[in-house]
Residue frames as a rotation matrix with the C-alpha (Angstrom) as fourth column:
UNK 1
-0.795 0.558 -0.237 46.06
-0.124 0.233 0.965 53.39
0.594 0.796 -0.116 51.77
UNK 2
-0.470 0.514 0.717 42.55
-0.882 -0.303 -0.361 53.46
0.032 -0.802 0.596 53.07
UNK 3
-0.898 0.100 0.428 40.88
0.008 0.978 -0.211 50.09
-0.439 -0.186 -0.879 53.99
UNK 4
-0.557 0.737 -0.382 38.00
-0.696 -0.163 0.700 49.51
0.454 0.656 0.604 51.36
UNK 5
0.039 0.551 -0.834 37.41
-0.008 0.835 0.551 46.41
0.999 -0.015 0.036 53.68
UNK 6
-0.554 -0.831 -0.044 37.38
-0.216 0.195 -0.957 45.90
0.804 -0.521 -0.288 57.39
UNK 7
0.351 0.732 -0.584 35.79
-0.119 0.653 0.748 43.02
0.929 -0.193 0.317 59.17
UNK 8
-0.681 -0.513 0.523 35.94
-0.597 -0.024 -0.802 42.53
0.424 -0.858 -0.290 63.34
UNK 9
-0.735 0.081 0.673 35.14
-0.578 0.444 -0.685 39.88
-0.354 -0.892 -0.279 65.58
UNK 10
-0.089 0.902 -0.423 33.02
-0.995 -0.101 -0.006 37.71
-0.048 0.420 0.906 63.22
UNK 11
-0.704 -0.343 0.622 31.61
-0.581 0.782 -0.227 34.69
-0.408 -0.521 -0.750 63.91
UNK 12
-0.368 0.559 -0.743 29.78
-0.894 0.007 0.449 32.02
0.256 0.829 0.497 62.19
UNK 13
-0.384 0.231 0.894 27.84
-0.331 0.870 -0.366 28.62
-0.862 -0.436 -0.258 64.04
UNK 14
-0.375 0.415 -0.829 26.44
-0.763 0.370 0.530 25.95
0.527 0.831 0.178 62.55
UNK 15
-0.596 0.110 0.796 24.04
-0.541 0.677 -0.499 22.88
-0.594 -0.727 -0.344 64.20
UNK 16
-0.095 0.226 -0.969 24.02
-0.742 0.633 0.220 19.89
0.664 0.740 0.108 62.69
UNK 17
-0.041 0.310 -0.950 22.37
0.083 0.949 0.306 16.95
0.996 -0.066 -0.065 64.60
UNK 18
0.942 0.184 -0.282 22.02
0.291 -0.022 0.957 18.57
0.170 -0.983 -0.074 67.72
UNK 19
0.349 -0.874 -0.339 25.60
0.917 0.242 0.319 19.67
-0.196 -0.422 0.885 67.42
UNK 20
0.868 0.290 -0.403 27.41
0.388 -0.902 0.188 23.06
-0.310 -0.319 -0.896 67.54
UNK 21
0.146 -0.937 0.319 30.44
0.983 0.174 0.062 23.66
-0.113 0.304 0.946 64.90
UNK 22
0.605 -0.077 -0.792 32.02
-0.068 -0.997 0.045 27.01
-0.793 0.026 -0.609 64.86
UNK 23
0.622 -0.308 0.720 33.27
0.779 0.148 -0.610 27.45
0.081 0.940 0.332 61.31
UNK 24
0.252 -0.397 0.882 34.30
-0.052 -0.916 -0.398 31.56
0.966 0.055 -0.251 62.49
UNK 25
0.723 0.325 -0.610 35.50
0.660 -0.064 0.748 32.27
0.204 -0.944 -0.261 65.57
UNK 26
0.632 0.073 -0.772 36.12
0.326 -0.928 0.179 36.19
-0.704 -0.364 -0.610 65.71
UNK 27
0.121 -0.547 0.829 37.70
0.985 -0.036 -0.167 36.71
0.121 0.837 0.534 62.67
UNK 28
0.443 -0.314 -0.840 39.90
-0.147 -0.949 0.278 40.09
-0.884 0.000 -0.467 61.67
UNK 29
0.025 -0.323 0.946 40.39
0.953 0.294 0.076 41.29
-0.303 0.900 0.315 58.45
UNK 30
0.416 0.289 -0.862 41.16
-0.057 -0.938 -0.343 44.11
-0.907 0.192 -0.374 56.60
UNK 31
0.006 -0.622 0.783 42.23
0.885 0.368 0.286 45.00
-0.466 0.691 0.553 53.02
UNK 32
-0.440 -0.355 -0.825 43.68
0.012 -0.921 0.389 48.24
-0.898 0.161 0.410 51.91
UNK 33
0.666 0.265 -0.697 42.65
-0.477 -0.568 -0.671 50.03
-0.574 0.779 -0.252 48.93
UNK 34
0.650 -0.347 -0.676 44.15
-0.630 0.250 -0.735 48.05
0.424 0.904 -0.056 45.84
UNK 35
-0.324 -0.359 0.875 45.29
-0.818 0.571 -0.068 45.28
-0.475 -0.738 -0.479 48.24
UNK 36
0.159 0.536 -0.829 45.08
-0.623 0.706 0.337 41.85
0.766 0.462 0.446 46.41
UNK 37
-0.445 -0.226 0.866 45.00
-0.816 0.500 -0.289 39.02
-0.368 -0.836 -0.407 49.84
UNK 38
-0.360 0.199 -0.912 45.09
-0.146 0.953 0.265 35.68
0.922 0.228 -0.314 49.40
UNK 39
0.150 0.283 0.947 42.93
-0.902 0.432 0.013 33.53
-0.406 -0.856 0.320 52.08
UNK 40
0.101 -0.184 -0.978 44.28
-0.603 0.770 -0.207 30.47
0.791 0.611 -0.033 52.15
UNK 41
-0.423 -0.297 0.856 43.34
-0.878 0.368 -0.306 27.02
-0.224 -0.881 -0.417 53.33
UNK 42
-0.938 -0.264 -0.224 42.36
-0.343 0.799 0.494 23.97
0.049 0.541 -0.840 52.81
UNK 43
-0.454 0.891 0.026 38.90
-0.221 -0.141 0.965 22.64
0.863 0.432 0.261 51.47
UNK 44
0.213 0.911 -0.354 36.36
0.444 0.232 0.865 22.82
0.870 -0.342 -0.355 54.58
UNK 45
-0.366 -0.669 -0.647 38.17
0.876 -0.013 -0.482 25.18
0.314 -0.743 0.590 56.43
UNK 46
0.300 0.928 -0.223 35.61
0.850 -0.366 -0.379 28.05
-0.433 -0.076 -0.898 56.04
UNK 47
-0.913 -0.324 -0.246 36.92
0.089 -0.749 0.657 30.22
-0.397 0.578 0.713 53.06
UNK 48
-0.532 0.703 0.471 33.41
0.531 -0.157 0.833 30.07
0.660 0.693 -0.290 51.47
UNK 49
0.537 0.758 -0.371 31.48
0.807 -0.333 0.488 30.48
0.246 -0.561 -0.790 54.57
UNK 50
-0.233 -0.435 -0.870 34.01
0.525 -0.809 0.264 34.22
-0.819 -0.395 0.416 55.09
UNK 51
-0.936 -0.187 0.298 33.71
0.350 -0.405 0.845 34.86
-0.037 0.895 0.445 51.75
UNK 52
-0.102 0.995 0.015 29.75
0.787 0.071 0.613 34.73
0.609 0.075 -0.790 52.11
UNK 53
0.028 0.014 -1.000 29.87
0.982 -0.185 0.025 36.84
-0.184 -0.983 -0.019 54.93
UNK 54
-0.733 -0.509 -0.452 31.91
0.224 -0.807 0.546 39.68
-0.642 0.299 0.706 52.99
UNK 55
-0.831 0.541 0.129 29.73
-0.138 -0.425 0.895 39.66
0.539 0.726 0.428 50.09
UNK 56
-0.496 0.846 0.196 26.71
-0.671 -0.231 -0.705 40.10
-0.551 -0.481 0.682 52.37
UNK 57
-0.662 0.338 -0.669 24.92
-0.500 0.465 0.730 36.49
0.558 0.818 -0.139 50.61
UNK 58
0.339 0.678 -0.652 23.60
0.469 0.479 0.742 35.20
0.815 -0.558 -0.155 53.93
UNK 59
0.287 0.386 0.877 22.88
-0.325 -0.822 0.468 35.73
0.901 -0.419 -0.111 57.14
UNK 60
0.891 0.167 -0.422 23.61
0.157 0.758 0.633 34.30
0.426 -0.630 0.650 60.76
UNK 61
0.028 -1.000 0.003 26.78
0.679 0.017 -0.734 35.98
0.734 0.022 0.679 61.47
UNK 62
0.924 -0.113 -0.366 27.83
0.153 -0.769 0.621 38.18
-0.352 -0.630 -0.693 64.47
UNK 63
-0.190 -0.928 -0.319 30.46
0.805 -0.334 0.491 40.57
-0.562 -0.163 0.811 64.31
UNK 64
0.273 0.345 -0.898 31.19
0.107 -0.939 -0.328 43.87
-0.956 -0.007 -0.293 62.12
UNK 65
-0.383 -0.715 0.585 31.90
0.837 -0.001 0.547 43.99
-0.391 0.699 0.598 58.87
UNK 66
0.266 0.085 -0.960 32.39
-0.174 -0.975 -0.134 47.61
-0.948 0.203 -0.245 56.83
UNK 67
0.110 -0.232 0.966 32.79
0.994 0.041 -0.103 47.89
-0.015 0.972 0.235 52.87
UNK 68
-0.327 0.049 0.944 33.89
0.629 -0.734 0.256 51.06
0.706 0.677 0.209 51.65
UNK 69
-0.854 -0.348 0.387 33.28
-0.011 -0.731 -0.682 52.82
0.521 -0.586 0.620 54.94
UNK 70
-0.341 0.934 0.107 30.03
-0.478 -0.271 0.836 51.33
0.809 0.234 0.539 55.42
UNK 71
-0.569 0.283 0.772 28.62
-0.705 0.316 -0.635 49.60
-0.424 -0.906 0.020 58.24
UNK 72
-0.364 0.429 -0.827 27.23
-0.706 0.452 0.545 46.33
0.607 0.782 0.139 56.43
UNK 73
-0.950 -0.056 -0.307 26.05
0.151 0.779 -0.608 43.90
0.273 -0.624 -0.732 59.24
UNK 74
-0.547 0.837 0.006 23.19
0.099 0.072 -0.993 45.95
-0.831 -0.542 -0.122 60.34
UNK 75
-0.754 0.373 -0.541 21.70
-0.653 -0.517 0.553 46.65
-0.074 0.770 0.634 56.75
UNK 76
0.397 0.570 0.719 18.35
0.261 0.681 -0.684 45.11
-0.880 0.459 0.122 55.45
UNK 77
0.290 0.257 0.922 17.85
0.405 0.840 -0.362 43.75
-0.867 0.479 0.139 52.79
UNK 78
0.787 -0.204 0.583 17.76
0.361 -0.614 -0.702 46.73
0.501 0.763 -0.409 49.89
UNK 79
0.599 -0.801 0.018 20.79
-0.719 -0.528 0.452 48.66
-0.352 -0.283 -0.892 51.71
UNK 80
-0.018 -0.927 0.374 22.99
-0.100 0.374 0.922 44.99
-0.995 -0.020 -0.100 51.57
UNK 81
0.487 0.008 0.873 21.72
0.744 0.520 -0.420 44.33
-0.457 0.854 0.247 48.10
UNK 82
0.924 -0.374 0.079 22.90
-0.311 -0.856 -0.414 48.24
0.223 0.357 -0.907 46.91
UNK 83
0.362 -0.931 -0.036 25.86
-0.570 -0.252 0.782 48.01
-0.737 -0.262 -0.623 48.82
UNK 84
0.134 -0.427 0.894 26.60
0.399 0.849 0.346 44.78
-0.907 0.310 0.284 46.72
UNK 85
0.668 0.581 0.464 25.54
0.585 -0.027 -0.810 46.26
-0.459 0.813 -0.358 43.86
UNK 86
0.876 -0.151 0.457 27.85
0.202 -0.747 -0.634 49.01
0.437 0.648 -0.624 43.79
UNK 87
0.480 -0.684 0.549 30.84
-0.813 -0.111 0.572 47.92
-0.331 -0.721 -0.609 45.87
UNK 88
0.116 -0.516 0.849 31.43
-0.372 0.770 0.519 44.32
-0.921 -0.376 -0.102 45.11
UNK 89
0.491 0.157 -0.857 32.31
-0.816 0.428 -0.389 41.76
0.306 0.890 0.338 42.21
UNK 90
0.184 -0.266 0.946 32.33
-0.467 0.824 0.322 38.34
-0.865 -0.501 0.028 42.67
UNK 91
0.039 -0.311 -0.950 33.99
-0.955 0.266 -0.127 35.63
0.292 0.912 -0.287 40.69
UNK 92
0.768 0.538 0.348 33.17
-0.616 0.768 0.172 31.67
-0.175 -0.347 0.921 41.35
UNK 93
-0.322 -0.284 0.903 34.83
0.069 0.944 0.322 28.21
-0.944 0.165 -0.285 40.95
UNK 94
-0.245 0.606 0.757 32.21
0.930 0.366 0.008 27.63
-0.272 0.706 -0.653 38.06
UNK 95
-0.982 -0.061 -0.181 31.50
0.040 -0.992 0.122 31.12
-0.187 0.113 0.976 36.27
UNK 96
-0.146 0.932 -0.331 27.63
0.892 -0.021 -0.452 30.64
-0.429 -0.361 -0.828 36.30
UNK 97
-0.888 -0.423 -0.180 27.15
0.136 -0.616 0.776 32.45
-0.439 0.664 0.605 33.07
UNK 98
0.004 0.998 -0.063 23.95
-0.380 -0.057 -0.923 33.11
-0.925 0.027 0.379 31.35
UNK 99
-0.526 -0.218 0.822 23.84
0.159 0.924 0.348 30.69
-0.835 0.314 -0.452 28.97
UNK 100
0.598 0.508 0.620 21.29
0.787 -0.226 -0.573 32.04
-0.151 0.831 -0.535 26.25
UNK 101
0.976 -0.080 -0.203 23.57
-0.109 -0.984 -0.140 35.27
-0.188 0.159 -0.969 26.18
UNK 102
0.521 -0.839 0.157 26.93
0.408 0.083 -0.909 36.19
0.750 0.537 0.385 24.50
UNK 103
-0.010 -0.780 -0.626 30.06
0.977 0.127 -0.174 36.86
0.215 -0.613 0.760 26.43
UNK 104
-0.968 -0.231 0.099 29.54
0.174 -0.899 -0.403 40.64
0.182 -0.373 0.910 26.10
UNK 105
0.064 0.972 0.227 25.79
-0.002 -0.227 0.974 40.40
0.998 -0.063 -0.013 26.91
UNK 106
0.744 0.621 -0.248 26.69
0.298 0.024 0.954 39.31
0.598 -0.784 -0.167 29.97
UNK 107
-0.705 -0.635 -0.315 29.40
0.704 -0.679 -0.208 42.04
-0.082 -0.369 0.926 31.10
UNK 108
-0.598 0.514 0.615 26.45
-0.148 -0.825 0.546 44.39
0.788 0.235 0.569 29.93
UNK 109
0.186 0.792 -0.581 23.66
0.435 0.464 0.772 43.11
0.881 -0.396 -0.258 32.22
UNK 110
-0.028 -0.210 -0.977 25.20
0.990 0.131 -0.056 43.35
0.139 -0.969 0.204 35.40
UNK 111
-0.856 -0.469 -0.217 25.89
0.511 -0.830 -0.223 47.11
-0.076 -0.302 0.950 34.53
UNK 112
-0.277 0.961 -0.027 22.04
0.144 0.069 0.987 47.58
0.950 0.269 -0.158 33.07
UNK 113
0.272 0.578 -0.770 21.03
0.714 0.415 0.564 46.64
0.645 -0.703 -0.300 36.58
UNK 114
0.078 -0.114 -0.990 22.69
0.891 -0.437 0.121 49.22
-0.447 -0.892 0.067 38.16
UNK 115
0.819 0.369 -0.439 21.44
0.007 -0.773 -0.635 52.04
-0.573 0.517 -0.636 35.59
UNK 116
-0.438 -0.741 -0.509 24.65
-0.186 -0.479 0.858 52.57
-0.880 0.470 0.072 33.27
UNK 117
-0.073 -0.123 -0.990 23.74
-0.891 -0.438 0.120 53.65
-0.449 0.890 -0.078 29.57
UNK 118
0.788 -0.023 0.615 23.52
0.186 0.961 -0.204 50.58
-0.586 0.275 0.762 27.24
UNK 119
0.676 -0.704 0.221 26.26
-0.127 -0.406 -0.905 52.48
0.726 0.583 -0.364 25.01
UNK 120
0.312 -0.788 0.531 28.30
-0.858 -0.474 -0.199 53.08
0.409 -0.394 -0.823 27.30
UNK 121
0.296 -0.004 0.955 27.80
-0.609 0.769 0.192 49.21
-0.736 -0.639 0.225 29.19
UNK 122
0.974 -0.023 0.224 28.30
0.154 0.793 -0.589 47.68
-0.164 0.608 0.776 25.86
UNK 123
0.584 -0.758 0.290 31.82
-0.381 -0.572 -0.726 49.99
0.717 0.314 -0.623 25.45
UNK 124
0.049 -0.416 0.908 32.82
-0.984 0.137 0.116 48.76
-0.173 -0.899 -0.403 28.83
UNK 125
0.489 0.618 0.615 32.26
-0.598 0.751 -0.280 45.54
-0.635 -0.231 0.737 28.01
UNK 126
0.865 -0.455 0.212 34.43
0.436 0.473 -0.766 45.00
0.248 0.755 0.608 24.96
UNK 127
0.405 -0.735 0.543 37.01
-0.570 -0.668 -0.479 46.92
0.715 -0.116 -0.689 26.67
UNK 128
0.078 -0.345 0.935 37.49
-0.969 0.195 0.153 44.88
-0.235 -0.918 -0.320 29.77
UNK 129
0.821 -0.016 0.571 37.00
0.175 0.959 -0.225 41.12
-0.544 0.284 0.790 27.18
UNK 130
0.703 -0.711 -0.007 39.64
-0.282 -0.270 -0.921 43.10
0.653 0.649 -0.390 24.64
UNK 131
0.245 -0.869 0.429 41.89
-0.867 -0.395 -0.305 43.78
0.435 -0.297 -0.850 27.58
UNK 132
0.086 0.155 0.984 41.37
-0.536 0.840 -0.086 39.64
-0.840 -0.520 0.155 29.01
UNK 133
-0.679 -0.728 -0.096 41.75
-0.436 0.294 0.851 38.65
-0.591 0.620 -0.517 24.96
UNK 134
-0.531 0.517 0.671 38.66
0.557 0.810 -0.183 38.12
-0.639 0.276 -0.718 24.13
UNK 135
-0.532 0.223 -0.817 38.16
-0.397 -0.918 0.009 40.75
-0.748 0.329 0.577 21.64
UNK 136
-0.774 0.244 -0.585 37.19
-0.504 0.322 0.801 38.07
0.384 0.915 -0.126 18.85
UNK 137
-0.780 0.484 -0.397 34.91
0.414 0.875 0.252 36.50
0.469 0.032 -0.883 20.99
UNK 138
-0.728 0.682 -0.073 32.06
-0.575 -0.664 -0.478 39.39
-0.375 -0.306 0.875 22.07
UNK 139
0.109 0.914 -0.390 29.27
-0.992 0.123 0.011 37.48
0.058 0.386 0.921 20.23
UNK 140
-0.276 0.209 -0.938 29.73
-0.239 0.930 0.278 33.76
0.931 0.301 -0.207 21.52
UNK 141
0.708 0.525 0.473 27.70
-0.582 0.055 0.811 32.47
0.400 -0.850 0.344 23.99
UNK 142
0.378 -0.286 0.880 29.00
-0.826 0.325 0.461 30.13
-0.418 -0.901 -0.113 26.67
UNK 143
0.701 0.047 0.712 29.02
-0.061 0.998 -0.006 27.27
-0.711 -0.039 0.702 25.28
UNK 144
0.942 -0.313 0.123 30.84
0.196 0.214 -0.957 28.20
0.274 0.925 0.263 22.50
UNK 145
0.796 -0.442 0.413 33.31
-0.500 -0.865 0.038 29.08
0.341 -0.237 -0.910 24.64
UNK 146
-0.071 -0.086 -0.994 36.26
0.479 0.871 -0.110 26.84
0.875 -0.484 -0.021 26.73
UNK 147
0.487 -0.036 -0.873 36.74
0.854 0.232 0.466 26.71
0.186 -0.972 0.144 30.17
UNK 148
-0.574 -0.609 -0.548 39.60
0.700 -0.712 0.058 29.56
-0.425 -0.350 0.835 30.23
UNK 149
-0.808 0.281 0.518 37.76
0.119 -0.783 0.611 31.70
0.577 0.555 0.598 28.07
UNK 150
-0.055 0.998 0.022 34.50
0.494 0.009 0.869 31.27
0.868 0.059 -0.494 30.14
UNK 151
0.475 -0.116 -0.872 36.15
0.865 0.244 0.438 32.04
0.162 -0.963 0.216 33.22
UNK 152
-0.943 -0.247 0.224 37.47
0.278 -0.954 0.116 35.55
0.185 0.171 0.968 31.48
UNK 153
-0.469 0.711 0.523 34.14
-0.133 -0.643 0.755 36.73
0.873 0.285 0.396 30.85
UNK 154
0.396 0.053 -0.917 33.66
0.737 0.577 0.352 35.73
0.548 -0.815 0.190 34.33
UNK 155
-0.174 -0.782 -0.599 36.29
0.941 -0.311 0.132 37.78
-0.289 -0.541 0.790 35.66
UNK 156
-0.730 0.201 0.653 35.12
0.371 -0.686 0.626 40.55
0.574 0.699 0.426 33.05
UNK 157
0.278 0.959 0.046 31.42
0.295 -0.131 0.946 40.38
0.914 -0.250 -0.320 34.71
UNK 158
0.136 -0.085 -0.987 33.18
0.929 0.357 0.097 40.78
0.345 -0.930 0.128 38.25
UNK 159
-0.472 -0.464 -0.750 34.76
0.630 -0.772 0.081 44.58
-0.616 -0.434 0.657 37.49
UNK 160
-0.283 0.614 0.737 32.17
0.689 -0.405 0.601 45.53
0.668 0.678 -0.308 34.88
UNK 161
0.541 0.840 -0.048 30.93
0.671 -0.397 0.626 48.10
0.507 -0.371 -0.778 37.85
UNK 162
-0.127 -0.739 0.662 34.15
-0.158 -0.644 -0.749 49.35
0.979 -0.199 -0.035 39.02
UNK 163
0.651 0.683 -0.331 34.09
0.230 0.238 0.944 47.72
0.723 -0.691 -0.002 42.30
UNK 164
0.382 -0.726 0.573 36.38
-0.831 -0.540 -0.131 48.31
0.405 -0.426 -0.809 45.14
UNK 165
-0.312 -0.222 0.924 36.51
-0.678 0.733 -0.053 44.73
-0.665 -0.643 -0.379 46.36
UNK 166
-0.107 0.205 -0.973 36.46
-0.920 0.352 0.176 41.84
0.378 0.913 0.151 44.59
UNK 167
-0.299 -0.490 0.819 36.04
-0.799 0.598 0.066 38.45
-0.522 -0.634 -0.570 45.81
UNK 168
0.033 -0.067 -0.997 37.05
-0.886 0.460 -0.060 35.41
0.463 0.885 -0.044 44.57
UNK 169
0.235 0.204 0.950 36.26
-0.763 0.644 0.051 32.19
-0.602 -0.738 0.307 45.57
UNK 170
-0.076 -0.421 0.904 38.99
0.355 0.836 0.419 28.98
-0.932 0.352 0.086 44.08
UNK 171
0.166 -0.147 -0.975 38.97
-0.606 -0.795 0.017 31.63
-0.778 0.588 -0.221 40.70
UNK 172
-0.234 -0.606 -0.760 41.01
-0.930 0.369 -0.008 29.19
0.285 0.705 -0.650 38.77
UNK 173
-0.629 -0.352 0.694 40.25
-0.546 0.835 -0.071 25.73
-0.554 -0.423 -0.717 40.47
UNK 174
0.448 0.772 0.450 38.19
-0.190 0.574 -0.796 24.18
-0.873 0.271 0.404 37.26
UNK 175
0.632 -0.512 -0.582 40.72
-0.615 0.126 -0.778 24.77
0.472 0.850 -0.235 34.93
UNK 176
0.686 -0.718 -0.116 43.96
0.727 0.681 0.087 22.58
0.016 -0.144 0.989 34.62
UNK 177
0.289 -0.528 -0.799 47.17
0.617 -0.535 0.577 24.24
-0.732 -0.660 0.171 35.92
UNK 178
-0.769 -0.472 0.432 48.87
0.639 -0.572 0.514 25.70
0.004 0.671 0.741 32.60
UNK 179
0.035 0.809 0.587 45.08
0.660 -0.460 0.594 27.45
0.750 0.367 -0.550 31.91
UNK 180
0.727 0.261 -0.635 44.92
0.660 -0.011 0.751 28.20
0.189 -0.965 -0.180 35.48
UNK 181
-0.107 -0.994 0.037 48.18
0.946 -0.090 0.312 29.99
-0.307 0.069 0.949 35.32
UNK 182
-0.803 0.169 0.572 47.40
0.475 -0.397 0.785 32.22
0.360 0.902 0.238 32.14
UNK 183
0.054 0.910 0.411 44.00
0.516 -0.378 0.769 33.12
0.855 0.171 -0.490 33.83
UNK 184
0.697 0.114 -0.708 44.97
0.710 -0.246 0.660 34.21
-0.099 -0.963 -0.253 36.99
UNK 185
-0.802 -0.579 -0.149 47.99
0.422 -0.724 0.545 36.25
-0.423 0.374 0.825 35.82
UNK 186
-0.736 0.417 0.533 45.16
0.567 -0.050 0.822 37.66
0.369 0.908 -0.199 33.72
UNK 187
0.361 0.739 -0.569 43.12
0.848 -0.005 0.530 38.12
0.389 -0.674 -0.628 36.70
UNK 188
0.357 -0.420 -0.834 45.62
0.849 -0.226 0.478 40.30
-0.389 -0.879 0.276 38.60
UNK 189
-0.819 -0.572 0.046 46.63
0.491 -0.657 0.572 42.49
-0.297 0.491 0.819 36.09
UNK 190
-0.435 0.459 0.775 43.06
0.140 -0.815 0.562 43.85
0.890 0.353 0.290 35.01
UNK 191
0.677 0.449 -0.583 42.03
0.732 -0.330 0.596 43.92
0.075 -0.830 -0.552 39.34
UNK 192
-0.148 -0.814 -0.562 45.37
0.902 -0.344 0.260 46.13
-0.405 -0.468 0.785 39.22
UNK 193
-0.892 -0.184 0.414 45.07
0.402 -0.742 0.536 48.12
0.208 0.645 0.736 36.41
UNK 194
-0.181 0.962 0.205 41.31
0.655 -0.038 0.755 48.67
0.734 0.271 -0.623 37.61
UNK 195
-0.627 -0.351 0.695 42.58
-0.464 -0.548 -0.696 49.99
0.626 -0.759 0.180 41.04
UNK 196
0.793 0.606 -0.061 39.90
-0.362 0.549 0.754 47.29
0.490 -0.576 0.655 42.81
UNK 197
-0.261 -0.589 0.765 41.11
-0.870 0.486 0.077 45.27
-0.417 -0.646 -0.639 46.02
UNK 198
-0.018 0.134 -0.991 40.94
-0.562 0.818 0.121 41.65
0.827 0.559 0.061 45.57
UNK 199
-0.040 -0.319 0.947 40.37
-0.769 0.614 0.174 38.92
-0.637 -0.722 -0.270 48.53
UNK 200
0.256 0.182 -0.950 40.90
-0.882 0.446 -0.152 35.92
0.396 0.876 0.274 46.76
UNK 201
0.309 0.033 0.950 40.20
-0.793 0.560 0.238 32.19
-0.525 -0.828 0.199 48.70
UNK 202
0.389 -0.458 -0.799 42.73
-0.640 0.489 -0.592 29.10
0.662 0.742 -0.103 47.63
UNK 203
0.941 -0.196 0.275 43.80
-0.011 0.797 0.604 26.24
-0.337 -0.572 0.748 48.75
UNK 204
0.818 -0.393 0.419 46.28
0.493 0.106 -0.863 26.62
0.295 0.914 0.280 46.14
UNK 205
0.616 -0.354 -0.704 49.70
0.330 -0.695 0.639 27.90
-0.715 -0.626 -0.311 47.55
UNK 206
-0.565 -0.808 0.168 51.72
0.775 -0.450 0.445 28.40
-0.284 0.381 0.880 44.47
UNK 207
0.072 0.575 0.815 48.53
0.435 -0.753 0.493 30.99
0.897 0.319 -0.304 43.08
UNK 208
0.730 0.603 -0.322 48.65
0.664 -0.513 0.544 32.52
0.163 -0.611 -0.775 46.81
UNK 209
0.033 -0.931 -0.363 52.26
0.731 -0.226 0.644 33.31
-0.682 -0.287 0.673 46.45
UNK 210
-0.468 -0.533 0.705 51.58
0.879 -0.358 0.314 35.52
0.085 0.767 0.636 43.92
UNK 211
0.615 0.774 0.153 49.42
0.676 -0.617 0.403 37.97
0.406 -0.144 -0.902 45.73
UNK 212
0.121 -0.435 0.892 50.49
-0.190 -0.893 -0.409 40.81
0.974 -0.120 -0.191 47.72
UNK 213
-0.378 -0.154 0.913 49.89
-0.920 0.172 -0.352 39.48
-0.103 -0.973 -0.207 51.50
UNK 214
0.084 0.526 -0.847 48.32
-0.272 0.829 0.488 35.78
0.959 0.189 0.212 51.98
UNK 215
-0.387 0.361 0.849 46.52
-0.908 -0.309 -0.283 34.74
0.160 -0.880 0.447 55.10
UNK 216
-0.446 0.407 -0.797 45.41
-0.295 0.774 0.560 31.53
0.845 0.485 -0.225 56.23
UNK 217
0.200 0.855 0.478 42.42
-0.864 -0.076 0.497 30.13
0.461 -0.512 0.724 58.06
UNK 218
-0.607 -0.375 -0.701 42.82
-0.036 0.894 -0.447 27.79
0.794 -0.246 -0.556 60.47
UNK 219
-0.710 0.185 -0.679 40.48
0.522 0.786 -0.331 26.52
0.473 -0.589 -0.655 62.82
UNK 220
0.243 0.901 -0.360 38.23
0.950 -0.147 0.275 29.68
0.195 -0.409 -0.892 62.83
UNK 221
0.561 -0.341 -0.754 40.78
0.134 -0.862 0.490 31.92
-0.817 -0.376 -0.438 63.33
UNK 222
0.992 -0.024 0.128 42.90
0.091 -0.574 -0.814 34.18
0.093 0.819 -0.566 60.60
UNK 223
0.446 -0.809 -0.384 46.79
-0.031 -0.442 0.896 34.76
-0.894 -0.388 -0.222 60.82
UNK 224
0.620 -0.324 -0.715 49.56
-0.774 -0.401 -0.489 35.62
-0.128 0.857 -0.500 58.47
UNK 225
0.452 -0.497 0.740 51.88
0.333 0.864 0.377 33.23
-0.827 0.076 0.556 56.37
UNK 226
0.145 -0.886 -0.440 54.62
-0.711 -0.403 0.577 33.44
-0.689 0.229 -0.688 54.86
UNK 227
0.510 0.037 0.860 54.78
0.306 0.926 -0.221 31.43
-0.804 0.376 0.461 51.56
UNK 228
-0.387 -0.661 -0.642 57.13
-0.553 -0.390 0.736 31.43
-0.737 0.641 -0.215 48.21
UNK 229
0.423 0.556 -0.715 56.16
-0.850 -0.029 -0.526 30.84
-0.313 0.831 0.461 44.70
């Protein structure tokens, strides 16, 4: 399988009070083509601040990182925003919906922005909430929504472009465990059936056991682990 991701020697400082914390120090990563990888570790251990990195959201890093065969470190600005645009989907803690808009408005949008048809974004759209169960619920806004359901149309808005990489950052960690369960099984089955990779950051080890490989961060640095559901 070819490697839709692959990140070398990245590093990430911070200075707080006159002090110097390395959060990275030379990370390696890669994820195959339809590769779902758990990063797991525990809260302040820098899964956000990698995750940030990958989806090109800030700056201040050294090292290399490639999407999709690209070379994403040296891009400006309009190159990382494309690349995002048409490589990635990202999925949150909190799903940071658009709140005046309905559950399939905002699976449409995202595709809008990157030119697709409004037919054709609105078709995609009730396909990928049908196939997540939310076939009755195309015309309610957020609020009308719960938690598990918001966190579909979430997950919807992430592959609405047909990315190759997803990342997910604590996916499930606002719901309660049964929900949490139900949505993440949910999760995995439409990143599969989409053919997207998945990196997906947890603290959570029974949800990491259910990936395909699962990695954990320690102290700046990346290695494998070995965990059971």
């Amino acid at each position: 399988m070819s490697e839709v991701l692959e990140v070398r020697g990245l590093c990430r400082s911070f200075n707080q009070a006159g002090v110097t914390i390395e959060v990275l120090r030379g990370v390696d990563l890669h994820v195959a083509k339809g590769e779902i990888v758990a990063l797991l570790g525990p809260s302040g251990s820098g899964k956000s601040t990698l995750l940030q990195a990958v989806g090109l959201l800030e700056g201040g890093f050294q090292g290399s990182i490639r999407i999709a065969g690209e070379e994403a470190a040296s891009l400006r600005d309009a190159g990382r925003t494309r690349l995002r645009r048409e490589s990635l989907g990202f999925v949150y803690q909190f799903h940071h919906l658009l709140p005046d808009f309905s559950a399939e408005e905002n699976v449409v949008i995202p595709q809008l922005i990157r030119g697709t048809a409004r037919e054709e974004a609105r078709m995609r759209a009730a396909s990928l909430l049908g196939a997540l169960g939310l076939a009755q619920r195309l015309t309610h806004r957020p609020s009308q929504l719960s938690g598990g359901e918001q966190q579909r149309v979430a997950v919807a808005r992430a592959l609405a472009n047909r990315p190759v990489l997803v990342l997910a950052d604590e996916p499930t960690g606002n719901l309660d465990e049964h929900t949490a369960d139900i949505v993440f099984a949910e999760f995995l089955k439409l990143v599969r059936d989409e053919g997207s990779a998945a990196l997906v950051a947890t603290h959570n080890q029974r949800i990491a056991a259910k990936m395909d490989r699962v990695l954990r961060l320690h102290e700046g640095h990346l290695k494998p682990d070995s965990i059971t559901a």
